[in-house]
C-alpha positions as CSV (number, residue, x, y, z in Angstrom):
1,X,-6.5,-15.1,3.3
2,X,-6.9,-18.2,0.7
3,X,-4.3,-19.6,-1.0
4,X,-2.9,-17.7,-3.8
5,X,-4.4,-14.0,-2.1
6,X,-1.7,-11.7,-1.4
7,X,-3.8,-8.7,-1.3
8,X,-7.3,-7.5,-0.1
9,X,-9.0,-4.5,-0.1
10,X,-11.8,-5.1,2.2
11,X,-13.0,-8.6,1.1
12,X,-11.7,-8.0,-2.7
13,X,-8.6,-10.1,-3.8
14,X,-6.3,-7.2,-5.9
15,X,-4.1,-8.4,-9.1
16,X,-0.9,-10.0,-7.4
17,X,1.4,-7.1,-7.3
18,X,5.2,-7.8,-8.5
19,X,6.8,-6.4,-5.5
20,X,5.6,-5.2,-1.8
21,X,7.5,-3.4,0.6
22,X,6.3,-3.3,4.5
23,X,7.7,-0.4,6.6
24,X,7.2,0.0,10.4
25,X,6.5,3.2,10.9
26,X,7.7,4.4,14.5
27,X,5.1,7.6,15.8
28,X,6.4,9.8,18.5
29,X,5.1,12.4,20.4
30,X,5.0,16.1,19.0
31,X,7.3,17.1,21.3
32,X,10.3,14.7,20.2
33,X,13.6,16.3,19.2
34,X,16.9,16.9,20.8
35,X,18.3,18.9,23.8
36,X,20.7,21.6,23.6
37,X,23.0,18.7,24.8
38,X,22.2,16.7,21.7
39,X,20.4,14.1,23.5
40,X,16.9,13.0,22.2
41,X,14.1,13.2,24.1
42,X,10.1,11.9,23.4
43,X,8.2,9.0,24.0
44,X,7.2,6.3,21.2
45,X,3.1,6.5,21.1
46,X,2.6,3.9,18.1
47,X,3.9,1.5,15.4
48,X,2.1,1.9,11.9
49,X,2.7,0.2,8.7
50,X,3.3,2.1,5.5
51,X,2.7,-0.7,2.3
52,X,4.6,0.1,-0.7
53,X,2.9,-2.0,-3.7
54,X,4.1,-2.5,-7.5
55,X,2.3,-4.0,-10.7
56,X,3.6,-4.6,-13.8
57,X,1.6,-5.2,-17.3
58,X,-2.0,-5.4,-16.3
59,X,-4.7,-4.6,-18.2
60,X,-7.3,-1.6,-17.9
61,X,-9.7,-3.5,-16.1
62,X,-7.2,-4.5,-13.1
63,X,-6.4,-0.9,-12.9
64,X,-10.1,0.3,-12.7
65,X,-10.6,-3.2,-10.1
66,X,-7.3,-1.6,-7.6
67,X,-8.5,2.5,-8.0
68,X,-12.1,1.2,-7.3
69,X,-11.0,-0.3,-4.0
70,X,-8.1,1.3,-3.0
71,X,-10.6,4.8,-2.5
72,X,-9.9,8.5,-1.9
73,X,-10.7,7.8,1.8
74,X,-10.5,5.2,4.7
75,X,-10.9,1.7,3.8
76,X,-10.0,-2.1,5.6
77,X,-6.2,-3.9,3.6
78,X,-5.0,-7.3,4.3
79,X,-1.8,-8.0,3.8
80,X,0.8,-10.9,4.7
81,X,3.9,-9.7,7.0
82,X,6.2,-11.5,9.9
83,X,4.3,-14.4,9.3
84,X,0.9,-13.6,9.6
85,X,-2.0,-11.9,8.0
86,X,-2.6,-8.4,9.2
87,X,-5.8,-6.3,8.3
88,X,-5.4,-2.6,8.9
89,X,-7.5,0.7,8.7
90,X,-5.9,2.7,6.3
91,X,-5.9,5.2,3.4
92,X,-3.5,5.8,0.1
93,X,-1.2,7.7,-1.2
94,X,-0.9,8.7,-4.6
95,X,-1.7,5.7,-7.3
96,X,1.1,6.2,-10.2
97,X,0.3,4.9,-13.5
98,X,2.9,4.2,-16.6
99,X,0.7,4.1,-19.8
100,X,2.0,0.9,-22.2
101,X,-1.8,1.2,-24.3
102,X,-3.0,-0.2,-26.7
103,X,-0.3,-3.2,-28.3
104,X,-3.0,-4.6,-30.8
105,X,-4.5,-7.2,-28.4
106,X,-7.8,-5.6,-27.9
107,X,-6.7,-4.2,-24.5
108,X,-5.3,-1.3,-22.6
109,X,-2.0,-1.8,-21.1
110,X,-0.1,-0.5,-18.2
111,X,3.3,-1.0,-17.6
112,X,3.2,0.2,-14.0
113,X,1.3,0.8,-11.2
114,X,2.5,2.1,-7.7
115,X,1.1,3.4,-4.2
116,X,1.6,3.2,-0.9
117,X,-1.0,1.7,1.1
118,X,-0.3,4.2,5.1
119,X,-2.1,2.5,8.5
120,X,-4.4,5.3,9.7
């Protein structure tokens, strides 16, 4: 990414967000659990991020720009972590939106918006 990108949704820059959390995922095989022993048993199978992104104040037309490429679906997010920038396949969870409005500026406000961005 360029300078001054922190996030992109396929090849569109996104507002710069005012927090991001990266989780590594661990994936294990379906039959993972513990013995009757209490030991644990299972095998690792993958590593997956899970991208927890915050905004704060933007206007209606950054909200419309993140919905319109963060899509009910499949799509390609770049993202900075451990030093370098990863792209991954993924999908969202569920966008959250606190309404500020209208504050007599001629626009829409919001004072937040979350989701979590999952590696397929």
């Amino acid at each position: 990414m360029k300078k001054g990108e922190i996030l992109k949704s396929g090849n569109v820059v996104l507002p710069a967000p005012t927090s991001i959390s990266v989780s590594d995922e661990i994936i294990w095989t379906s039959d993972t659990g513990r013995t009757l022993s209490g030991r644990m048993v299972g095998d690792v199978i993958s590593e997956k991020k899970n991208v927890g992104i915050k905004w704060e104040y933007l206007t209606e037309e950054d909200v419309r720009l993140i919905k319109s490429r963060l899509i009910a679906g499949f799509f390609p997010f770049t993202f900075r972590d451990d030093g370098i920038d990863i792209t991954i396949e993924s999908y969202r969870g569920t966008l959250s939106k606190d309404i500020l409005g209208d504050i007599g500026d001629g626009h829409y406000w919001y004072r937040s918006v979350s989701v979590d961005v999952i590696q397929r």
